[in-house]
C-alpha positions in Angstrom: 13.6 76.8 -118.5 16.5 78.5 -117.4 14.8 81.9 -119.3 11.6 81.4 -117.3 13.9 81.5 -113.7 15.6 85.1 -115.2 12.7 86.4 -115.7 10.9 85.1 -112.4 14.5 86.6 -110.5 13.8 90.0 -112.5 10.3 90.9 -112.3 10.9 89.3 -108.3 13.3 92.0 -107.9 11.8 95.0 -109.4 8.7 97.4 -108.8 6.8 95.4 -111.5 3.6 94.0 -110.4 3.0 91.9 -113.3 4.3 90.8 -116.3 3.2 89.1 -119.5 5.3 87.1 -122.6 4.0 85.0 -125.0 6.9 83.9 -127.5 6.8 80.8 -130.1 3.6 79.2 -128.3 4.9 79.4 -125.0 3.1 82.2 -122.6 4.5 83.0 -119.4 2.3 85.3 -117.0 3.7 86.3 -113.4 2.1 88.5 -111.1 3.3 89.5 -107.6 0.6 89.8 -104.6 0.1 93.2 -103.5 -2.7 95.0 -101.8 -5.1 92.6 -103.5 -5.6 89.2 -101.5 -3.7 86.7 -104.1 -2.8 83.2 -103.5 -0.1 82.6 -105.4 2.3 85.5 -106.4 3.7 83.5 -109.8 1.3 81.6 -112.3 2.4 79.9 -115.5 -0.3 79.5 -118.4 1.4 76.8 -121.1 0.2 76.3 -124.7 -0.5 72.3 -126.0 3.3 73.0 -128.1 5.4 73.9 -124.3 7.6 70.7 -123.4 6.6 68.7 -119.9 9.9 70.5 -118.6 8.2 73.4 -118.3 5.3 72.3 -116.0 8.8 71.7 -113.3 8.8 75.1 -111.7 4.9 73.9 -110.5 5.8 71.0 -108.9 8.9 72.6 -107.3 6.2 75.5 -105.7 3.7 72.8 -104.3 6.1 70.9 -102.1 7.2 74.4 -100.4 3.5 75.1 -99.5 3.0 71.4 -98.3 6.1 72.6 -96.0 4.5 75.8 -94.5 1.4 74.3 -93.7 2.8 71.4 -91.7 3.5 73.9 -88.6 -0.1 74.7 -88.7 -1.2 71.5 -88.7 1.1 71.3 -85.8 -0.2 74.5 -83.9 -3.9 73.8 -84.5 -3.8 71.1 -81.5 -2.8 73.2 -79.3 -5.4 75.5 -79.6 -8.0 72.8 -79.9 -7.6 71.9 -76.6 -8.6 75.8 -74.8 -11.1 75.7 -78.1 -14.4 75.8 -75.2 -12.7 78.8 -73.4 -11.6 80.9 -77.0 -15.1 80.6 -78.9 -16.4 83.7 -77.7 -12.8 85.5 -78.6 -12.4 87.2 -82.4 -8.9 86.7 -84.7 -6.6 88.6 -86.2 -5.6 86.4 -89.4 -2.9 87.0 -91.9 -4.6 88.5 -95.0 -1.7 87.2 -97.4 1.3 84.3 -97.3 4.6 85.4 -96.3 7.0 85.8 -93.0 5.3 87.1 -90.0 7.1 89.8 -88.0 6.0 91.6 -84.3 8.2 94.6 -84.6 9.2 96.9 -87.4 12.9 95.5 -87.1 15.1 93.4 -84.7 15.5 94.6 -81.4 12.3 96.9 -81.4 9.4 96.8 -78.9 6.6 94.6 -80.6 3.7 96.4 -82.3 1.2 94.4 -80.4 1.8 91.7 -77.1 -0.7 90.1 -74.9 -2.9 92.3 -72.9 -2.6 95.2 -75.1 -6.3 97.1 -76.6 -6.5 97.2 -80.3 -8.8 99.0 -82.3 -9.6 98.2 -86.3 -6.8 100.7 -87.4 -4.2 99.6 -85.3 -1.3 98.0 -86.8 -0.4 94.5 -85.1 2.2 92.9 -86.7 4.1 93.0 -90.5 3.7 90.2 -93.0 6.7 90.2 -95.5 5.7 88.9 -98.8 7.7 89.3 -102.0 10.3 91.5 -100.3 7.5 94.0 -99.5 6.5 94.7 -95.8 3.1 95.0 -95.1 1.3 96.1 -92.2 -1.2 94.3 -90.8 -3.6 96.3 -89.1 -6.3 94.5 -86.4 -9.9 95.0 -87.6 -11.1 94.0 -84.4 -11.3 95.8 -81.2 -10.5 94.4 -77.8 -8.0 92.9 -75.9 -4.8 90.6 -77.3 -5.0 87.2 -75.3 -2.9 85.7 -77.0 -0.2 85.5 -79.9 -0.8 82.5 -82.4 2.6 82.8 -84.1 6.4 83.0 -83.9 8.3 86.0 -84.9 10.1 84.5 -88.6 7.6 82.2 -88.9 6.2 81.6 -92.2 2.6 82.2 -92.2 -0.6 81.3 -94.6 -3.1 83.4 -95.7 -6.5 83.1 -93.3 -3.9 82.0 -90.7 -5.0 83.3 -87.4 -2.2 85.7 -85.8 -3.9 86.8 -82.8 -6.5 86.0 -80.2 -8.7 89.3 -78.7 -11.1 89.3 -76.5 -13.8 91.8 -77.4 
């Protein structure tokens, strides 16, 4: 067990973007989320011979996602509520999990803020995932209404980001 956390630290903390072992019936396969749309960045395949401990890691991952969804669940109210006046407007959603960022780094002006025009190409935000920053660019054109999320807030892939008024 305490192999399989090395090697999740390792492969975590290099350029590797995936890796593969298979070693007296155990096989242990981990691959990061990168440009490709993933949903989870580490996935363990066990043989019939691997002992229950093993399944642990798992079950320590699942809780962690019930946590980031829970201020969704809280958000999604909120935005109920003005749901009559935002159906005609388009999102910008999160195309990956990870921490959701407005500027390139603290203390610099946002990349996007409300009342601002957007085109497809224009980077809106960063989502860090895996120690990697990526930009996330709008796809939409139009106007930012409104900003769905928190700067440092943990956000889930398809998570709405941004409201923009065509």
């Amino acid at each position: 067990m305490h192999e399989i956390r090395e090697i999740i630290k390792l492969v975590d903390q290099s350029t590797i973007q995936e890796f593969e072992l298979e070693s007296e019936g155990t096989k242990v396969s981990i691959k990061k989320a990168g440009a490709a749309v993933q949903a989870a960045p580490v996935v363990f395949a066990q043989s019939a011979q691997v002992p229950a401990a093993v399944a642990a890691p798992v079950v320590e991952v699942a809780p962690v996602t019930a946590v980031q969804a829970a201020p969704v669940a809280v958000e999604k109210p909120a935005v109920s509520a003005a749901a009559v006046d935002e159906a005609s407007l388009l999102k910008v959603v999160s195309p990956m999990v990870g921490t959701f960022y407005r500027a390139s780094e603290p203390g610099k002006p946002a990349y996007a803020q409300v009342g601002d025009q957007v085109t497809p190409s224009k980077v809106v935000c960063i989502v860090e995932a895996m120690k990697l920053f990526n930009e996330i660019e709008a796809e939409v054109s139009g106007e930012i209404v409104k900003v769905l999320v928190e700067d440092g807030q943990l956000v889930e892939y398809g998570q709405p980001l941004f409201l923009v008024k065509p």
